[in-house]
VEXMIFI-13822 format. One line per field, with one value per atom (N, C-alpha, C): residue number from 1; atom name; x negated, y, z. Coordinates in steps of 0.001 Angstrom, whole numbers, padded with zeros to 6 digits. Each point is the difference from the previous one (the first is absolute). Layout:
<fimis>
k: c(NUM	...)
a: c(CA	...)
X: c(X	...)
Y: c(Y	...)
Z: c(Z	...)
</fimis>
This chain:
<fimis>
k: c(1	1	1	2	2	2	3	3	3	4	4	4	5	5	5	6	6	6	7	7	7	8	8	8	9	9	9	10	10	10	11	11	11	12	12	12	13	13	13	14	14	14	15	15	15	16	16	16	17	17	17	18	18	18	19	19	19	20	20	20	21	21	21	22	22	22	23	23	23	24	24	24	25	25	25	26	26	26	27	27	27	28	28	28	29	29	29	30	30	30	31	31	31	32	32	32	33	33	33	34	34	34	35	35	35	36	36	36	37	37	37	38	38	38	39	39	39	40	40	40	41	41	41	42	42	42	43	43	43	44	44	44	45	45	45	46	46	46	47	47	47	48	48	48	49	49	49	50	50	50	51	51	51	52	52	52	53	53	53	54	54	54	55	55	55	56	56	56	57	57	57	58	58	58	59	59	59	60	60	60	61	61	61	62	62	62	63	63	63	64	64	64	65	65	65	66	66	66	67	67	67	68	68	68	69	69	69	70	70	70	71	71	71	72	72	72	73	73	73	74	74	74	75	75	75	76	76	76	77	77	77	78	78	78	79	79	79	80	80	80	81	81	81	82	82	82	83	83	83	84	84	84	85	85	85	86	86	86	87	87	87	88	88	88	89	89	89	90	90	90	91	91	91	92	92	92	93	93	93	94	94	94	95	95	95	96	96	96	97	97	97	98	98	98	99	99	99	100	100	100	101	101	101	102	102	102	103	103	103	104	104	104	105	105	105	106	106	106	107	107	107	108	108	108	109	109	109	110	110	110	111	111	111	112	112	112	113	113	113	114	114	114	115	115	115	116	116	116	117	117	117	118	118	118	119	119	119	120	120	120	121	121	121	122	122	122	123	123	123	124	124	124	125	125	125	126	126	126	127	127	127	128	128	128	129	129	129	130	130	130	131	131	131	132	132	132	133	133	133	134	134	134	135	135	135	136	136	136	137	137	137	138	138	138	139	139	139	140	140	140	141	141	141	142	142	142	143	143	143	144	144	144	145	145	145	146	146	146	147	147	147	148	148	148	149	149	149	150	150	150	151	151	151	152	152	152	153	153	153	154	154	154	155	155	155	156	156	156	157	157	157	158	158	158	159	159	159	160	160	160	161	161	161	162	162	162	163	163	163	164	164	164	165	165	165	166	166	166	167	167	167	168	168	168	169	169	169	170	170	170	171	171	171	172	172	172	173	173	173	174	174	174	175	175	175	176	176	176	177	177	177	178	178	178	179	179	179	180	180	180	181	181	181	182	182	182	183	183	183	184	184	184	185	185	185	186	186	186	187	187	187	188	188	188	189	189	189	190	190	190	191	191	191	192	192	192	193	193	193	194	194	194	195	195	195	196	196	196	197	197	197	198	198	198	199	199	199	200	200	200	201	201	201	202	202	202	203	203	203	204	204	204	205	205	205	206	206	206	207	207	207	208	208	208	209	209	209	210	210	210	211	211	211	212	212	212	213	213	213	214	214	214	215	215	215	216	216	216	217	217	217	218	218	218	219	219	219	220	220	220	221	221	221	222	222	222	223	223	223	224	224	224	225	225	225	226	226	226	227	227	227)
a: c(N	CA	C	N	CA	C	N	CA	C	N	CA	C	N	CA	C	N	CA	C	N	CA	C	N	CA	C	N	CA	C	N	CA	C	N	CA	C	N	CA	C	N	CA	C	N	CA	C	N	CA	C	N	CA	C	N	CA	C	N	CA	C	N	CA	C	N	CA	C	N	CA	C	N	CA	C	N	CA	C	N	CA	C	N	CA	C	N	CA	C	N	CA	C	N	CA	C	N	CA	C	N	CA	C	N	CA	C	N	CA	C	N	CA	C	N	CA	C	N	CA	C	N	CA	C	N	CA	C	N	CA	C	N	CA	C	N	CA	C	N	CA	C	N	CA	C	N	CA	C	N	CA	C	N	CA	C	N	CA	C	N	CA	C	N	CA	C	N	CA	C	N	CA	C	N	CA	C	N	CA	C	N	CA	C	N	CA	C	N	CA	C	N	CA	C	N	CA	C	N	CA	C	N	CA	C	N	CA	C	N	CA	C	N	CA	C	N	CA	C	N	CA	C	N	CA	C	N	CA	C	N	CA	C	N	CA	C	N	CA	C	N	CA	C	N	CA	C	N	CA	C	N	CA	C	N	CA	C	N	CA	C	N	CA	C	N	CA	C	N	CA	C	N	CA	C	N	CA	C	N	CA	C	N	CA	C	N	CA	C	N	CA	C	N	CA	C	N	CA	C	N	CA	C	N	CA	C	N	CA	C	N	CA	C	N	CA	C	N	CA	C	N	CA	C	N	CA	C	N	CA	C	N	CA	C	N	CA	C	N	CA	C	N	CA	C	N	CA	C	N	CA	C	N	CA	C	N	CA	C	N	CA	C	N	CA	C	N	CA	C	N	CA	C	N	CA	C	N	CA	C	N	CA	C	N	CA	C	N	CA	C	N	CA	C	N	CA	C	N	CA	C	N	CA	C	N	CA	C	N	CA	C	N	CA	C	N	CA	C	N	CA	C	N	CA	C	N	CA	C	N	CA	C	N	CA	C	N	CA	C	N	CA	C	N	CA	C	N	CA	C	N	CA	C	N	CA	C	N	CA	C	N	CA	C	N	CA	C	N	CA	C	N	CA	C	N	CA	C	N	CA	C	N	CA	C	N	CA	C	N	CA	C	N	CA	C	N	CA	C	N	CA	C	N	CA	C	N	CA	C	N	CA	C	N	CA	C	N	CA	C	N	CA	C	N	CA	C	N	CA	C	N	CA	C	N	CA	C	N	CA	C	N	CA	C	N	CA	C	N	CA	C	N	CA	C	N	CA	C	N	CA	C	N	CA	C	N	CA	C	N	CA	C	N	CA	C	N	CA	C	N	CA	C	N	CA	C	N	CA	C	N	CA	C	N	CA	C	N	CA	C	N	CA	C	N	CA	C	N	CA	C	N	CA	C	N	CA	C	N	CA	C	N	CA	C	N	CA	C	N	CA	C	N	CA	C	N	CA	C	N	CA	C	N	CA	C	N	CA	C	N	CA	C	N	CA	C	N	CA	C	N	CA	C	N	CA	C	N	CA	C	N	CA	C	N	CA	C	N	CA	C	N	CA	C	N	CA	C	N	CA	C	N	CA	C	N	CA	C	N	CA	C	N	CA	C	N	CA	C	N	CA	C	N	CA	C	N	CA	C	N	CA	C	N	CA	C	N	CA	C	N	CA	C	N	CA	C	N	CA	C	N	CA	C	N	CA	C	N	CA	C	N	CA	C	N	CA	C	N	CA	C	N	CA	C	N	CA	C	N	CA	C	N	CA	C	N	CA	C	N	CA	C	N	CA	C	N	CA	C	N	CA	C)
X: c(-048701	001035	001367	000375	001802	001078	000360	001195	001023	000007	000855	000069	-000566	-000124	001372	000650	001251	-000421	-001252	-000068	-001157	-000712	-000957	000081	-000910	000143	-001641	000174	-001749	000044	-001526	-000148	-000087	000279	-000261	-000913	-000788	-001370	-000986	-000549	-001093	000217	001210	001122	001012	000949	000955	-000594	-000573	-000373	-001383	-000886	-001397	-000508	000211	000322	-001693	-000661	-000732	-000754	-000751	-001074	000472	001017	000418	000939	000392	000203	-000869	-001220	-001521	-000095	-000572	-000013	000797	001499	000284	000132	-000441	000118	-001522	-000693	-001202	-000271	000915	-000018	001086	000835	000782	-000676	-000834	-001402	-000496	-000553	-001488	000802	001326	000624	000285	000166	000425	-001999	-000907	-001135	-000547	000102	-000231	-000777	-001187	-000530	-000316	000443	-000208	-000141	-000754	-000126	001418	000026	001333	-000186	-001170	-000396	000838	-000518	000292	001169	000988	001284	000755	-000273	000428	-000114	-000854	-000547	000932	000660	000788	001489	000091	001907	000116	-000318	000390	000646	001441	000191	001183	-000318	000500	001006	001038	000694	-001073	001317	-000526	-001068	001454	-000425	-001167	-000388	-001303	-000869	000240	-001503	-000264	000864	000199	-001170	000632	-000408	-001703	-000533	-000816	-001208	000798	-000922	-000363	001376	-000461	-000993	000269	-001279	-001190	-000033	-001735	-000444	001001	-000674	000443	000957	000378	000367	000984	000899	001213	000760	001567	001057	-000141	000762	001272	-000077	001756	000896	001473	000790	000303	-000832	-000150	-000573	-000998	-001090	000967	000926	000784	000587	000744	000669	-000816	-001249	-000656	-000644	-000505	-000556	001252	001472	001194	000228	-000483	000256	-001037	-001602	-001167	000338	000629	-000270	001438	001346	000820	-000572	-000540	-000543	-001051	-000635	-000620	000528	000665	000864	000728	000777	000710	-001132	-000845	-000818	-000510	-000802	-000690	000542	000849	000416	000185	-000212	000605	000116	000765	000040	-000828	-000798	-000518	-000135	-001324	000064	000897	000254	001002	001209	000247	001203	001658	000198	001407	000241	-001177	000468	000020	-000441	000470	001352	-000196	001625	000781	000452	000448	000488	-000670	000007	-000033	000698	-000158	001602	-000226	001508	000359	-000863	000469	000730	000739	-000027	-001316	-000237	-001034	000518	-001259	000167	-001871	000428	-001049	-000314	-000630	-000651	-001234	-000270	-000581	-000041	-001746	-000277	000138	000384	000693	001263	-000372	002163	000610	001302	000962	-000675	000127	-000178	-001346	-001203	-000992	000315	000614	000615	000796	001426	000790	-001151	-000983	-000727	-001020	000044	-000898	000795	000926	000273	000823	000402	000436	-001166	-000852	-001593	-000291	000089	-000225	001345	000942	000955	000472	000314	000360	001148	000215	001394	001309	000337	001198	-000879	-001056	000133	-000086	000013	-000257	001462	000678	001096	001034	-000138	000531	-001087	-001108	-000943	-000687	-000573	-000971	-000106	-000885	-000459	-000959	000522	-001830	-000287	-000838	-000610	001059	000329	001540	001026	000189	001025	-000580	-000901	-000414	-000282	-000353	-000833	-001509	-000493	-001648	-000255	-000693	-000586	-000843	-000453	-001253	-001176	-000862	-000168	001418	000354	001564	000471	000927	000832	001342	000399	001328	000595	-000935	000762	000036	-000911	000312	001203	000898	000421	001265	-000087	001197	001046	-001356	000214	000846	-001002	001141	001245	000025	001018	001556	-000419	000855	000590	-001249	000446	000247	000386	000665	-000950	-001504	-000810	-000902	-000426	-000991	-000960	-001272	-000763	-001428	000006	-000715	000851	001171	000386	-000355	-001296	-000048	-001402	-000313	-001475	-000552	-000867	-000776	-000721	000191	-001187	-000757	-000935	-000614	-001425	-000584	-001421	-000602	000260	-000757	-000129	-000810	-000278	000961	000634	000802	001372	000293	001626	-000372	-001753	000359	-000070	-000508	000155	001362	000963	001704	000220	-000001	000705	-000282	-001220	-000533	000694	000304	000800	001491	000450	001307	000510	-001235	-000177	000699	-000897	000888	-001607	000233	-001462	-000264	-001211	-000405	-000807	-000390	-000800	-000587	-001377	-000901	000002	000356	-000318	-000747	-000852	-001133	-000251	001873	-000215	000007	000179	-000214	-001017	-000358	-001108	-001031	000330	-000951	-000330	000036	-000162	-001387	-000851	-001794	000141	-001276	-000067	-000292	-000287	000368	001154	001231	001545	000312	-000456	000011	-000199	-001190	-000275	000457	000538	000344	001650	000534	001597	-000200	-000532	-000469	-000139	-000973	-000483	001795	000872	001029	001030	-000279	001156	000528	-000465	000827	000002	001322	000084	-000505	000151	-000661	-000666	-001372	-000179	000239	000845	000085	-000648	-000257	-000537	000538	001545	000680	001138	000815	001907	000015	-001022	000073	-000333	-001118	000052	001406	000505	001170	001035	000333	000740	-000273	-001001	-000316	000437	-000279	-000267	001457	000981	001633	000041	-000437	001173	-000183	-001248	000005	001291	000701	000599	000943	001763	000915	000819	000100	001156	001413	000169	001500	000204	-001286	-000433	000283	000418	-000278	001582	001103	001216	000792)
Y: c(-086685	000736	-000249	001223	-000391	-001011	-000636	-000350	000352	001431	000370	001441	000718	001515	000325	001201	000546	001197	001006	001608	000369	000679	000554	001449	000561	001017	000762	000849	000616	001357	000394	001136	000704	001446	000821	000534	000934	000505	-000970	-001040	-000594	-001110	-000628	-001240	000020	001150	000497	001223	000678	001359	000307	000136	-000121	001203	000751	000898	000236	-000826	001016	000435	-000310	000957	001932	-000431	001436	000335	-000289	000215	000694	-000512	000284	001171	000101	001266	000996	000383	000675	000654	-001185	000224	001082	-000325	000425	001605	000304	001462	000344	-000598	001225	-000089	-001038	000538	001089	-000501	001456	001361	-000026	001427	000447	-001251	000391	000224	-000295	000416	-001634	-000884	-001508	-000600	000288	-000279	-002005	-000384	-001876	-000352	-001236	-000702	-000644	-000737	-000949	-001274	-000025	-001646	000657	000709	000362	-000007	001036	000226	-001084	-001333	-001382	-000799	000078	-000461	000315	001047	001137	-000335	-000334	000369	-001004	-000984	-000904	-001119	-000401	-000841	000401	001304	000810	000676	000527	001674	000634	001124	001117	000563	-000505	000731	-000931	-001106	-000563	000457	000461	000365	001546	000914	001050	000095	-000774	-000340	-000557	-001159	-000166	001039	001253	000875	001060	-000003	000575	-000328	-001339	-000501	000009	-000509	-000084	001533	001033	001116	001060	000090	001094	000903	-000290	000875	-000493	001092	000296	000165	-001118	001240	000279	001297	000238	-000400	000032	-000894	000631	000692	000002	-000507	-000494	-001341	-000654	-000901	-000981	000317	001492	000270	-000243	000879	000051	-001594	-000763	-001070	-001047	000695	-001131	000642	001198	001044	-000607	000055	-000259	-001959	-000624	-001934	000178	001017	-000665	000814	001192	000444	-001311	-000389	-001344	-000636	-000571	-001431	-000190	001613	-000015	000116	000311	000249	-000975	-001412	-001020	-001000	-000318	-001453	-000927	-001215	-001355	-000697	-001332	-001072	-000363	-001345	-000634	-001214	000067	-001078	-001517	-000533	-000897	000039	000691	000104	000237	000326	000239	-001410	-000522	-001159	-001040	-000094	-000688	000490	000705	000466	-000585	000441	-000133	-002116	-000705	-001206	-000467	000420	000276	-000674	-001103	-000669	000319	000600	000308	001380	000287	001061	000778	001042	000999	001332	000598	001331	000514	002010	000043	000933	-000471	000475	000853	001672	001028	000579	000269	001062	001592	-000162	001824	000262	001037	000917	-000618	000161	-000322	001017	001650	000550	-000439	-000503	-000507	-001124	-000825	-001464	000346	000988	000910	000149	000809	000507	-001197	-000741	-001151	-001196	-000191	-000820	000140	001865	000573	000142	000568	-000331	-000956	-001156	-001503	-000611	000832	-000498	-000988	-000550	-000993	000159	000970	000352	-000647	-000819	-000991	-001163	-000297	-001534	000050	001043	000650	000380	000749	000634	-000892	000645	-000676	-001291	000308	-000999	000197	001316	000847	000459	-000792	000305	001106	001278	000844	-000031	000162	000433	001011	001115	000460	-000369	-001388	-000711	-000534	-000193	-000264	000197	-000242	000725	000288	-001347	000109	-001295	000987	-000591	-000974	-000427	-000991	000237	-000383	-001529	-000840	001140	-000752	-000413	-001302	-000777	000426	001124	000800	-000098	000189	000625	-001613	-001128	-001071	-000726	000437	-000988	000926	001060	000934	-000779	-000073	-000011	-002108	-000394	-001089	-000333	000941	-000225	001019	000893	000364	-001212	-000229	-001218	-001540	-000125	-001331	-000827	000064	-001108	-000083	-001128	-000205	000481	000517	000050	-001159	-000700	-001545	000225	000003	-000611	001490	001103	000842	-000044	000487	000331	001280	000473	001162	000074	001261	000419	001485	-000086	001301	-000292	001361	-000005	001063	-000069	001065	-001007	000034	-000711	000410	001007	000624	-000700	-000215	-000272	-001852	-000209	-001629	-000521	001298	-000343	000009	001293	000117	-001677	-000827	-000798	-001367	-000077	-001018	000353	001142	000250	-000044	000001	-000038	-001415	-001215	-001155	-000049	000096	-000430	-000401	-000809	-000548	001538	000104	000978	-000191	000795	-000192	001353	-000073	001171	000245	001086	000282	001053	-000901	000805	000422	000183	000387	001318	000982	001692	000430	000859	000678	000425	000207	000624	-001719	-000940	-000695	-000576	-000120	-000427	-000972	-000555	-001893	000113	001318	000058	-000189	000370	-000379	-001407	-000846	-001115	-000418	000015	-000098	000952	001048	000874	-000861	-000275	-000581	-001367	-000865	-001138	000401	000741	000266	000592	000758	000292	-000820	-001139	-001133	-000495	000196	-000418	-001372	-000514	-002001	000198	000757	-000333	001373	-000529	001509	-000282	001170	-000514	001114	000046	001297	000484	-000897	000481	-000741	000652	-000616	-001699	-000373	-001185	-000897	000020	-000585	-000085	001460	-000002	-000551	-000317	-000699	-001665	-000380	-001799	000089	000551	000183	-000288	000793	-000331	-001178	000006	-001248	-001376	-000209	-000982	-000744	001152	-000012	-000573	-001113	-000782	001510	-000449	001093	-000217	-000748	000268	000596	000239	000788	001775	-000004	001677	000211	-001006	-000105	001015)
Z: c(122125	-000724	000654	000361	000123	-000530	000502	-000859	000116	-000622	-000764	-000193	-001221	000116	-001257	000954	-000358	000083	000167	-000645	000170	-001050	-000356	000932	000136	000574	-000700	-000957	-000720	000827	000423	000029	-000814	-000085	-001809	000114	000605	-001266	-000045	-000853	-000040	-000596	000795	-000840	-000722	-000275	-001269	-000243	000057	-000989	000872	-001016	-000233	000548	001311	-000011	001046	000294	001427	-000246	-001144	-000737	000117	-000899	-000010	001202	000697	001558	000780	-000354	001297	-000821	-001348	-000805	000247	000346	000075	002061	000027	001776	-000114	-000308	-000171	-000075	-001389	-000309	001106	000501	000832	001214	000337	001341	-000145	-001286	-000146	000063	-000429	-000297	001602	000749	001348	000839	-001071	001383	000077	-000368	000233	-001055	-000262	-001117	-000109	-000464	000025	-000808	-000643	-000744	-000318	-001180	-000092	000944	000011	001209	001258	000540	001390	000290	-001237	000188	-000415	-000927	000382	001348	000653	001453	000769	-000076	000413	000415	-001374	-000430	-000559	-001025	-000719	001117	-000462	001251	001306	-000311	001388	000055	000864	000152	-000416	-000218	-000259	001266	001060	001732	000118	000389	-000021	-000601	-001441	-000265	000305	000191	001294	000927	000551	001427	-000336	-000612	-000369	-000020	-001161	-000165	000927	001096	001045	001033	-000126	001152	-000705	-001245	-000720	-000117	-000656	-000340	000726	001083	000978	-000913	-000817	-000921	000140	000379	-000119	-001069	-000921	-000961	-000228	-000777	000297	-000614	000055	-000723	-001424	-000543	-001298	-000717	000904	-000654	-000496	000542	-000583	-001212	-000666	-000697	-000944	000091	-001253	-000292	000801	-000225	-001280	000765	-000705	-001341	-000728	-000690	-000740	000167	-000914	-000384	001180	-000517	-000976	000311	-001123	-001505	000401	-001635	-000589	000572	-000598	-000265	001296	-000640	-001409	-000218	-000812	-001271	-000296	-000689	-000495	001207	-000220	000352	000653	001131	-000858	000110	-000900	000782	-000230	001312	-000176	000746	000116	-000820	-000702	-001224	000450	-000865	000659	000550	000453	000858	-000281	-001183	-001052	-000560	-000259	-000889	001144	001077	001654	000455	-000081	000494	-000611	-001465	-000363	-000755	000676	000111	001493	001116	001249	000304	001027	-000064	001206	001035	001057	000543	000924	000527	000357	-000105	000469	000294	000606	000395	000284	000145	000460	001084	000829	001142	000311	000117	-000050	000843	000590	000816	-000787	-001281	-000465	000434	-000105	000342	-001239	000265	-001003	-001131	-000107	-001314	-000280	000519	-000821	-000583	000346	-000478	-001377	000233	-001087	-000768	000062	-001346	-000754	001383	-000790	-001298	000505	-000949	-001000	-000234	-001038	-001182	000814	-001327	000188	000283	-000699	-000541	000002	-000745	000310	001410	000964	001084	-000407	001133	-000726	-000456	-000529	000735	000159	000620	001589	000236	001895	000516	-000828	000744	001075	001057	001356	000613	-000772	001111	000033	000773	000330	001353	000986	000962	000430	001166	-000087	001433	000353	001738	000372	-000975	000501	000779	-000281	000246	002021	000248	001152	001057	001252	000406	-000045	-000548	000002	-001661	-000789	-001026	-000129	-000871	000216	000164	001299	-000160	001116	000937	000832	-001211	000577	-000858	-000394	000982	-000344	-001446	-001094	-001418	000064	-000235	-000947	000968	001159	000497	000084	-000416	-000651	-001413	-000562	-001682	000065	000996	-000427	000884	001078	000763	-001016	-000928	-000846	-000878	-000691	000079	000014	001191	000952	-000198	-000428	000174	001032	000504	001106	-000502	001228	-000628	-000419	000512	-000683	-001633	-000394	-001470	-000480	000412	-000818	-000506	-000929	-000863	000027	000362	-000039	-000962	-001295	-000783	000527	000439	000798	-000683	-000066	-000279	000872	001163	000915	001051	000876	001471	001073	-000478	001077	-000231	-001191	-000306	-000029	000097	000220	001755	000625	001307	000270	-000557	000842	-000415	-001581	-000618	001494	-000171	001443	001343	000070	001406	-000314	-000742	-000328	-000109	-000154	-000496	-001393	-000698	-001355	-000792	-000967	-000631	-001052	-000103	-001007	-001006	-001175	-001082	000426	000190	-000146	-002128	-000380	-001660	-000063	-000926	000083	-002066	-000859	-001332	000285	000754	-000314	-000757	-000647	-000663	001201	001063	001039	000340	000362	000778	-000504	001472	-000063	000316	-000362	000999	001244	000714	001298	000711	-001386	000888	000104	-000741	000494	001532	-000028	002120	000772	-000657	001284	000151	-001261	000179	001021	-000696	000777	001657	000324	001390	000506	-000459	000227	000250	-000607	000382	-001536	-000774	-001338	000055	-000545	000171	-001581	-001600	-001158	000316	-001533	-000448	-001643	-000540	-001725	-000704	-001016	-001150	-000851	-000281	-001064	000427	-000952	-000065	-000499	-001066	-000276	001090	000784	001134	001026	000220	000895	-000280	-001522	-000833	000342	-000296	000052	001477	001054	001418	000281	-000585	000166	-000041	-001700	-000585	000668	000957	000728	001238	000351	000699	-000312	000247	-000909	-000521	-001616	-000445	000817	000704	000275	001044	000889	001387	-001145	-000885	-000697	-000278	-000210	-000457	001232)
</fimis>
């Protein structure tokens, strides 16, 4: 363990808003509408984790489909009619926060307006505003270390005194290349006991299941390292 962590840094869909279930779901219907008929497995395999442009590209090489840039509109059109419809955070995670002595922020392979719509339907945009990182901001998303070494060079922390909450293999590979210690989380509603070993095999230094764990997991650290 470090001695001495000065900023949290969470990824959002999976670790603040419960979101990839209905993510893959709606990625799903704007496939089939585009000609791409997939399972929700596949189209997690896919995209969960990723750019937009990666999983693009992805589908160009697996399925030799092009699609056009209306795919994107409608895909961002069908996940915020959900979101707004269904989204909640992530069990745990309001009442962590909100007992949270450190600086934080968060760090996202979404565009800013998916981020905007996300944490207006979870009703989380007062504890985000001005510390919101996206692949926008970069040149290359995760698994490159670009965003997490963005987010703490905003701000002024090393990255050793930073913490990674990611639950994709991709955002725990950038956190390992960026060097910063990580927690593979594995509380999302989508998450299998397969994500366990796939995080692990990715580089995760923990793996946790819930906020109460990530909670004891802090408080180990000296409170005056949080002042």
């Amino acid at each position: 363990m470090t001695s001495s962590l000065d900023l949290i840094i969470f990824d959002c869909d999976g670790v603040i808003a419960d979101s990839e279930v209905l993510s893959t779901r709606t990625s799903a219907m704007a496939l089939a509408e585009f000609g791409l008929d997939l399972t929700e497995q596949e189209v997690a395999d896919l995209l969960v984790g990723q750019t937009l442009e990666t999983g693009l590209a992805r589908i160009r090489q697996q399925y030799h489909i092009e699609l056009p840039a209306t795919f994107a509109e409608r895909k961002m059109q069908l996940t915020e009619a959900a979101f707004r419809r269904e989204l909640a955070p992530v069990q745990g995670f309001i009442p962590f926060l909100e007992t949270l002595a450190l600086p934080y922020c968060v760090a996202s392979n979404s565009s800013h307006e998916r981020l905007r719509f996300t944490f207006e339907a979870t009703g989380l945009t007062h504890y985000f505003t001005g510390r919101i990182f996206s692949a926008d901001d970069v040149a290359q998303g995760k698994p490159a270390p670009d965003l997490f070494l963005y987010a703490a060079r905003r701000n002024a922390t090393p990255p050793e005194h930073c913490l990674v909450i990611d639950d994709s293999p991709s955002g725990v590979r950038a956190a390992v290349a960026a060097g910063m210690p990580v927690i593979g989380f594995t509380g999302g509603s989508h998450a299998t006991p397969a994500l366990d070993e796939q995080l692990r095999d990715a580089g995760a230094t923990w793996i946790m299941p819930d906020y109460e764990s990530v909670s004891t997991h802090i408080s180990q650290y000296n409170v005056k390292e949080f002042s």
